[in-house]
PyMOL CGO cylinders between C-alpha atoms (Angstrom):
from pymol import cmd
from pymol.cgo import CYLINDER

trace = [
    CYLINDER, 107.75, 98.20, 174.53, 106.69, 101.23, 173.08, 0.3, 1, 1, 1, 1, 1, 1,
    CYLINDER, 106.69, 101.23, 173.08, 105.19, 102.99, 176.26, 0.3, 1, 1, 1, 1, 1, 1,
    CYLINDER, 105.19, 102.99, 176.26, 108.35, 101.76, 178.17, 0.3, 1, 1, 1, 1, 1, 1,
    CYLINDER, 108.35, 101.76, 178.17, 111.20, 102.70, 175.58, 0.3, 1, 1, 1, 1, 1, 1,
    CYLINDER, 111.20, 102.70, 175.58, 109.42, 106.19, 175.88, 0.3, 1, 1, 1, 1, 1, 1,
    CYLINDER, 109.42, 106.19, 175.88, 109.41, 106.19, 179.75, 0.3, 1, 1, 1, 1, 1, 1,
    CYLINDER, 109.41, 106.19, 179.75, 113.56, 105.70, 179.19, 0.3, 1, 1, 1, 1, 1, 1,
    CYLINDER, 113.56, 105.70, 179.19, 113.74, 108.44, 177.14, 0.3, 1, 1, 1, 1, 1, 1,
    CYLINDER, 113.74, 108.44, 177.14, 111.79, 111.22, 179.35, 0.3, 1, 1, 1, 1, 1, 1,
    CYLINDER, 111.79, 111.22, 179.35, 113.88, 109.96, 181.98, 0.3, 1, 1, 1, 1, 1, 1,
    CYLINDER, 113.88, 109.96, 181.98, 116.95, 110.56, 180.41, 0.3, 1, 1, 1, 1, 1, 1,
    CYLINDER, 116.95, 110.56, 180.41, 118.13, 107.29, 178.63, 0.3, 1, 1, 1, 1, 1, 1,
    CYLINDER, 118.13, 107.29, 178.63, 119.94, 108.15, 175.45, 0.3, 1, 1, 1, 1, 1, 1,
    CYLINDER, 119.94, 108.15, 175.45, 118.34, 105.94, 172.09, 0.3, 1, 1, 1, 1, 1, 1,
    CYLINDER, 118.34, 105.94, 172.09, 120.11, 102.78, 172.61, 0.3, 1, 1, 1, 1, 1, 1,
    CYLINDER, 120.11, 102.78, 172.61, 120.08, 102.62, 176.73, 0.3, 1, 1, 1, 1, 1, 1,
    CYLINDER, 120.08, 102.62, 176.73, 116.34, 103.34, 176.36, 0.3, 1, 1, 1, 1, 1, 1,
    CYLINDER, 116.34, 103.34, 176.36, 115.89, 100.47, 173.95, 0.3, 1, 1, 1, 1, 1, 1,
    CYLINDER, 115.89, 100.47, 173.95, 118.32, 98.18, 176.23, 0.3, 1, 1, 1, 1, 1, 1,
    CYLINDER, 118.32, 98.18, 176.23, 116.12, 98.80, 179.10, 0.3, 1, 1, 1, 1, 1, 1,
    CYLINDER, 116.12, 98.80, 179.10, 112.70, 98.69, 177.77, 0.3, 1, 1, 1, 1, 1, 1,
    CYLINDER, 112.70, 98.69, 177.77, 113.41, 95.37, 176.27, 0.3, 1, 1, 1, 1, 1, 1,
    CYLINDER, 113.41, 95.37, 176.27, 115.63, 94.26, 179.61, 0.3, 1, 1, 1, 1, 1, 1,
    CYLINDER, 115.63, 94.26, 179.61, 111.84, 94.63, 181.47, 0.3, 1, 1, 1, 1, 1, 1,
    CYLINDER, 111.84, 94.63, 181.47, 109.42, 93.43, 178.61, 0.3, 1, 1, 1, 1, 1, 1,
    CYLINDER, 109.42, 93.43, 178.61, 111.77, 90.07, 178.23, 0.3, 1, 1, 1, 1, 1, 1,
    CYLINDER, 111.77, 90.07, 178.23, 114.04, 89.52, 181.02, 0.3, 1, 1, 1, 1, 1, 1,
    CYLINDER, 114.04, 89.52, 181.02, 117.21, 89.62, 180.49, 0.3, 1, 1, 1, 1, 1, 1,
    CYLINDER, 117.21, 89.62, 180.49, 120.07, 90.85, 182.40, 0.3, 1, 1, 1, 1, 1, 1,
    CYLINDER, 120.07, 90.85, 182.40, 121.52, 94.17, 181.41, 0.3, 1, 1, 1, 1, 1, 1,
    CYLINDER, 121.52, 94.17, 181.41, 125.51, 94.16, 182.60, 0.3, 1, 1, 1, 1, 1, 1,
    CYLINDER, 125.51, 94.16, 182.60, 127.21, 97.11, 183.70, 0.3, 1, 1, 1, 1, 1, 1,
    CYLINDER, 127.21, 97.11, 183.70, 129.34, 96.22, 180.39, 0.3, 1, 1, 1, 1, 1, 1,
    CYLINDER, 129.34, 96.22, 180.39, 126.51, 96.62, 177.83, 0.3, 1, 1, 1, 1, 1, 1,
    CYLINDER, 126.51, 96.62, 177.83, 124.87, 99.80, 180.07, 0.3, 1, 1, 1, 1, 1, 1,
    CYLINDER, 124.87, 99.80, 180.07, 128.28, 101.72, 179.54, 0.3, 1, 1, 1, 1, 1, 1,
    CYLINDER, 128.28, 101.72, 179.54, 129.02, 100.10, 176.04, 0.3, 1, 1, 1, 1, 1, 1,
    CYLINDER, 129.02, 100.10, 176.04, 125.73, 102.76, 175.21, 0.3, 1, 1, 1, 1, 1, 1,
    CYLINDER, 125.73, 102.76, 175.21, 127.94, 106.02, 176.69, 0.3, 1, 1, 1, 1, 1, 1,
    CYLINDER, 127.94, 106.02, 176.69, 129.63, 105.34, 173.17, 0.3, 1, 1, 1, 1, 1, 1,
    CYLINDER, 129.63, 105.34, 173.17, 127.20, 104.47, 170.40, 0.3, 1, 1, 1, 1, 1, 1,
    CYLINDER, 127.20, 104.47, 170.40, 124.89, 107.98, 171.02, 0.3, 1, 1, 1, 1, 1, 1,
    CYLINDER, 124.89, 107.98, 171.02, 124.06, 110.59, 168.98, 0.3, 1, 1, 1, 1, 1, 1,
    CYLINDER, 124.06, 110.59, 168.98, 124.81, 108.60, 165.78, 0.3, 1, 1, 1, 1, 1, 1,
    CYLINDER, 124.81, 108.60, 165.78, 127.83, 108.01, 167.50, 0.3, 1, 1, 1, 1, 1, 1,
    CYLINDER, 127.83, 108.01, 167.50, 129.07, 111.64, 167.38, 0.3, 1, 1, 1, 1, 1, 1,
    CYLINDER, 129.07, 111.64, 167.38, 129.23, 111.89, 163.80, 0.3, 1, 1, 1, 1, 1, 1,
    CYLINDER, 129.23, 111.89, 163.80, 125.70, 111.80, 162.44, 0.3, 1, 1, 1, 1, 1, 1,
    CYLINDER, 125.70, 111.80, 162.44, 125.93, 108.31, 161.88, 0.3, 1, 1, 1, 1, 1, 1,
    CYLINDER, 125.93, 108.31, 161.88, 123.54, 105.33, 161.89, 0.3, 1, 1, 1, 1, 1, 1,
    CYLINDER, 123.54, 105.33, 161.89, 120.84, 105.46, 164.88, 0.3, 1, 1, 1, 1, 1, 1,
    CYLINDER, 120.84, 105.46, 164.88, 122.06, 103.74, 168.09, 0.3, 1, 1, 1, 1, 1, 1,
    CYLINDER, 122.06, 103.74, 168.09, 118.63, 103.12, 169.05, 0.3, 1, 1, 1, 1, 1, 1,
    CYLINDER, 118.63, 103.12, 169.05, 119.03, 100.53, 165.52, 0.3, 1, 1, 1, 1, 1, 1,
    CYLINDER, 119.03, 100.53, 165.52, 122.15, 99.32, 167.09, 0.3, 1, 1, 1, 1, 1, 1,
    CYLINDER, 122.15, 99.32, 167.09, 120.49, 98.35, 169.74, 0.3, 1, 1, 1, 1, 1, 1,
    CYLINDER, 120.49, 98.35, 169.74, 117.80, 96.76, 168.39, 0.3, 1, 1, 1, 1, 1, 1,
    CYLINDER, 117.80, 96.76, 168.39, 120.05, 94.29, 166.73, 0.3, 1, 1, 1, 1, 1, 1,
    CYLINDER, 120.05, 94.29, 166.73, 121.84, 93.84, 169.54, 0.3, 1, 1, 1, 1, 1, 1,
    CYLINDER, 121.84, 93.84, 169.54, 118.20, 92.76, 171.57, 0.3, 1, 1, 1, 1, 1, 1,
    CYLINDER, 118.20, 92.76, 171.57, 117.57, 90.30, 168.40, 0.3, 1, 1, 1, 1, 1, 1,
    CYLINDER, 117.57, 90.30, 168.40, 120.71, 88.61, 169.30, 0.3, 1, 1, 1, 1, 1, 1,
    CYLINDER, 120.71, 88.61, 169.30, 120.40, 88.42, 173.19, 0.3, 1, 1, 1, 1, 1, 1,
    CYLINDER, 120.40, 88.42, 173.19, 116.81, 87.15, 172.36, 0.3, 1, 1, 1, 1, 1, 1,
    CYLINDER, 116.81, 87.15, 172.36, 117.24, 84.62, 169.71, 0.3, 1, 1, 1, 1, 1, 1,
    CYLINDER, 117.24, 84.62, 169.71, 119.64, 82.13, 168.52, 0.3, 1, 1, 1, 1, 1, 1,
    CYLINDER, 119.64, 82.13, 168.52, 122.55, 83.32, 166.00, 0.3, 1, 1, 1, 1, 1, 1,
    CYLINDER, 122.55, 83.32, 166.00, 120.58, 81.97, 162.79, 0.3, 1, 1, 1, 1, 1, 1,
    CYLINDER, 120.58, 81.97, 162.79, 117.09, 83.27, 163.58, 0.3, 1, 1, 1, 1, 1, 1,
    CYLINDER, 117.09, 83.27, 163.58, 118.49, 86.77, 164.98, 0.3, 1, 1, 1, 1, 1, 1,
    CYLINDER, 118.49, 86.77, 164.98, 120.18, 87.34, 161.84, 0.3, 1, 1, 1, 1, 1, 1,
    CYLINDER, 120.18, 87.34, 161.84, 116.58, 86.33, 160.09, 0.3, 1, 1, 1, 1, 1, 1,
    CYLINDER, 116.58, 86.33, 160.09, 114.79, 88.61, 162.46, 0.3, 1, 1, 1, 1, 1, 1,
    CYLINDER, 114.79, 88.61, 162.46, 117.47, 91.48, 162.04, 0.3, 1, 1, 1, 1, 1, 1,
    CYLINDER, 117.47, 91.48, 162.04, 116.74, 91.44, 158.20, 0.3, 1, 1, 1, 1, 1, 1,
    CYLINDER, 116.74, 91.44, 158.20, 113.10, 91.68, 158.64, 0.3, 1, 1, 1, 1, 1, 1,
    CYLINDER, 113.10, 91.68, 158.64, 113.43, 94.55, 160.89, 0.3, 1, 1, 1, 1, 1, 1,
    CYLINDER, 113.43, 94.55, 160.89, 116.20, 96.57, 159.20, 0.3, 1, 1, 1, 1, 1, 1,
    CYLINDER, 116.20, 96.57, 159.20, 113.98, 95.75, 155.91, 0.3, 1, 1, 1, 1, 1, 1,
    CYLINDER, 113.98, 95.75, 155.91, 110.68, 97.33, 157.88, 0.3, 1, 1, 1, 1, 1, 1,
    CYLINDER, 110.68, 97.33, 157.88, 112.72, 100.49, 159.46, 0.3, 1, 1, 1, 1, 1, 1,
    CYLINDER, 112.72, 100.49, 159.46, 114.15, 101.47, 156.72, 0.3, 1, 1, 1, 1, 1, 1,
    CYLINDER, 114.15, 101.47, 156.72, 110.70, 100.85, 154.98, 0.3, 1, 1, 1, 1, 1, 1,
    CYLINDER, 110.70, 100.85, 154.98, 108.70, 102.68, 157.76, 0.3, 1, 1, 1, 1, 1, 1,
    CYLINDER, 108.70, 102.68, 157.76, 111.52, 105.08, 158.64, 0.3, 1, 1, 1, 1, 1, 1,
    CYLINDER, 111.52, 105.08, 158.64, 112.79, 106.34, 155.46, 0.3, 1, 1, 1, 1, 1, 1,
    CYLINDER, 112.79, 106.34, 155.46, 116.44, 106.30, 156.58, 0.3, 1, 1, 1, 1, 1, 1,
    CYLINDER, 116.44, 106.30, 156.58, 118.79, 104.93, 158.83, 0.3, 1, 1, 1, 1, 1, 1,
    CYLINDER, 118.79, 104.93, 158.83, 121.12, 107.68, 160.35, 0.3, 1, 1, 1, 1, 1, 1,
    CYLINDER, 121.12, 107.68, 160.35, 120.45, 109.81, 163.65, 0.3, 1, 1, 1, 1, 1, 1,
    CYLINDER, 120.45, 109.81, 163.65, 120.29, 113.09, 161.52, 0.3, 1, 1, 1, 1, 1, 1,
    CYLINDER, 120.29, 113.09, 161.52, 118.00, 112.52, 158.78, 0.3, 1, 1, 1, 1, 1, 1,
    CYLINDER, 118.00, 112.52, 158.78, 115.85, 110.37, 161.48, 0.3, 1, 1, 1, 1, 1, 1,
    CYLINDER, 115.85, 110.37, 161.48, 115.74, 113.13, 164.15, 0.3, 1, 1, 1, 1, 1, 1,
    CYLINDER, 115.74, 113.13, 164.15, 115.42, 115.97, 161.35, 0.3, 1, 1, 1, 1, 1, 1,
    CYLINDER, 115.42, 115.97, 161.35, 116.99, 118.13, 163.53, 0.3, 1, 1, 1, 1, 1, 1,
    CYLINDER, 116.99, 118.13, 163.53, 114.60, 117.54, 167.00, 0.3, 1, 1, 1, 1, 1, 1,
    CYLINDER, 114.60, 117.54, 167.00, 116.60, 117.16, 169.83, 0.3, 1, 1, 1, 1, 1, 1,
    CYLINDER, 116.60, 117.16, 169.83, 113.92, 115.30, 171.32, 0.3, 1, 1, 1, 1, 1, 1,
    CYLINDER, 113.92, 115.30, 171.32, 112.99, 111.86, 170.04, 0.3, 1, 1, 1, 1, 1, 1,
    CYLINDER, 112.99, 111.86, 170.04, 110.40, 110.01, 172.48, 0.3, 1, 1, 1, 1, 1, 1,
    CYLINDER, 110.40, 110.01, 172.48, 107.77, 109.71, 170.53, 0.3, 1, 1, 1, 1, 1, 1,
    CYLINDER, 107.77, 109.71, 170.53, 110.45, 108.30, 167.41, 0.3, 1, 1, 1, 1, 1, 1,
    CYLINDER, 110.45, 108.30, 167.41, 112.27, 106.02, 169.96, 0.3, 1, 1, 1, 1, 1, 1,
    CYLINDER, 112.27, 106.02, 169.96, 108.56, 104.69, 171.07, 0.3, 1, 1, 1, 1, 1, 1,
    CYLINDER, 108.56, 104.69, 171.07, 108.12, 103.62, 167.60, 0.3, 1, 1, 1, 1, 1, 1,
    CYLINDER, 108.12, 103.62, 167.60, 110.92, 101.83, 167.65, 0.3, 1, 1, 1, 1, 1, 1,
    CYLINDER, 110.92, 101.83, 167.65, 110.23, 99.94, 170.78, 0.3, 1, 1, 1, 1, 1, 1,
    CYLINDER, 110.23, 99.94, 170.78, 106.74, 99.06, 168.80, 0.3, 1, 1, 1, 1, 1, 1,
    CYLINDER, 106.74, 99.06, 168.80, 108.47, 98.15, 165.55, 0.3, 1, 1, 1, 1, 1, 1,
    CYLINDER, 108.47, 98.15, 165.55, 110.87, 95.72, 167.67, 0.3, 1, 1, 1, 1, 1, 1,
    CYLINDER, 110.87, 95.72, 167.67, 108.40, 94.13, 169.93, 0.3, 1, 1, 1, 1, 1, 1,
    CYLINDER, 108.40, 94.13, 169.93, 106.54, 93.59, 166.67, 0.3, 1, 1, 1, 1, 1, 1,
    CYLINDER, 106.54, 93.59, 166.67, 109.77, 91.67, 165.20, 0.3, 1, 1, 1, 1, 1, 1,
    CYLINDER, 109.77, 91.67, 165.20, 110.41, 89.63, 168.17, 0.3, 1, 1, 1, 1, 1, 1,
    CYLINDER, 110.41, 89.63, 168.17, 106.49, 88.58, 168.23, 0.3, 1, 1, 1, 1, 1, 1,
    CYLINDER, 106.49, 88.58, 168.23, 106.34, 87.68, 164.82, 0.3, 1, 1, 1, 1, 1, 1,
    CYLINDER, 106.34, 87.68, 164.82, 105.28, 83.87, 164.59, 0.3, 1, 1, 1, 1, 1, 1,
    CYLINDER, 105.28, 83.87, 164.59, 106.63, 83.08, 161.33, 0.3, 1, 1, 1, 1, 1, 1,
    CYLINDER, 106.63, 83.08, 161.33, 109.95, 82.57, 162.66, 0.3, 1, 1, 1, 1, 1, 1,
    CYLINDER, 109.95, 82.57, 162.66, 111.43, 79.89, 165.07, 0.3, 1, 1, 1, 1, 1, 1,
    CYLINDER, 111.43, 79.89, 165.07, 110.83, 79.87, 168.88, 0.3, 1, 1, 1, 1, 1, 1,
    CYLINDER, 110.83, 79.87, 168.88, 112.66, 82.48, 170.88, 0.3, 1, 1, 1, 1, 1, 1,
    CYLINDER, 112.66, 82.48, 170.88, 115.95, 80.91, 172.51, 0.3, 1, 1, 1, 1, 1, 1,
    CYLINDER, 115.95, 80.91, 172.51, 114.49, 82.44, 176.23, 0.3, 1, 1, 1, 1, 1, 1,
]
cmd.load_cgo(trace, "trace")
């Protein structure tokens, strides 16, 4: 995940597209035109300095991966661990001002691959 989140990224992807895609390849899943676009608006701490979309969309992964009750598990341990490894949870403070965050958003990817791979937790739904 990590090496293809930052692949995304150089490419162009913003946070949460990059995310979306990386984990699209790694696990299968479809990505709608819908959800692509849906990422247009979440950017950028969605334009106000707000919480990182790249966290948005890792949430959003735990729930197309897993089953309501164990995504919302899995989504607690890896809020718990970002904020933990991270320090904070909004684009500004995360970026500290870079305008380039590959190497951040390939942590990510790592962090979330390491959530969904966790085998304390039930089977993944797919």
């Amino acid at each position: 995940m990590k090496e293809k989140t930052m692949a995304y990224c150089r490419a162009g992807e913003n946070c949460s597209l990059g995310l979306l895609r990386a984990a699209s390849d790694v696990y299968g899943f479809p990505l709608s035109k819908e959800l692509v676009d849906s990422c247009g608006a979440v950017c950028s701490g969605f334009g106000i300095g707000g919480i990182c979309s790249a966290l948005v969309a890792a949430i959003m992964i735990l729930g197309i991966l897993f089953a309501p009750e164990e995504a919302k598990k899995r989504r607690l341990f890896f809020l718990l661990a970002f904020r933990e490894k991270f320090g904070a949870m909004d684009c500004p403070t995360l970026s500290a001002g870079e305008l380039d965050c590959t190497e951040f958003m390939g942590d990510i990817g790592a962090l979330l691959e390491e959530t969904i791979g966790k085998d304390d937790f039930c089977e993944k739904t797919i």
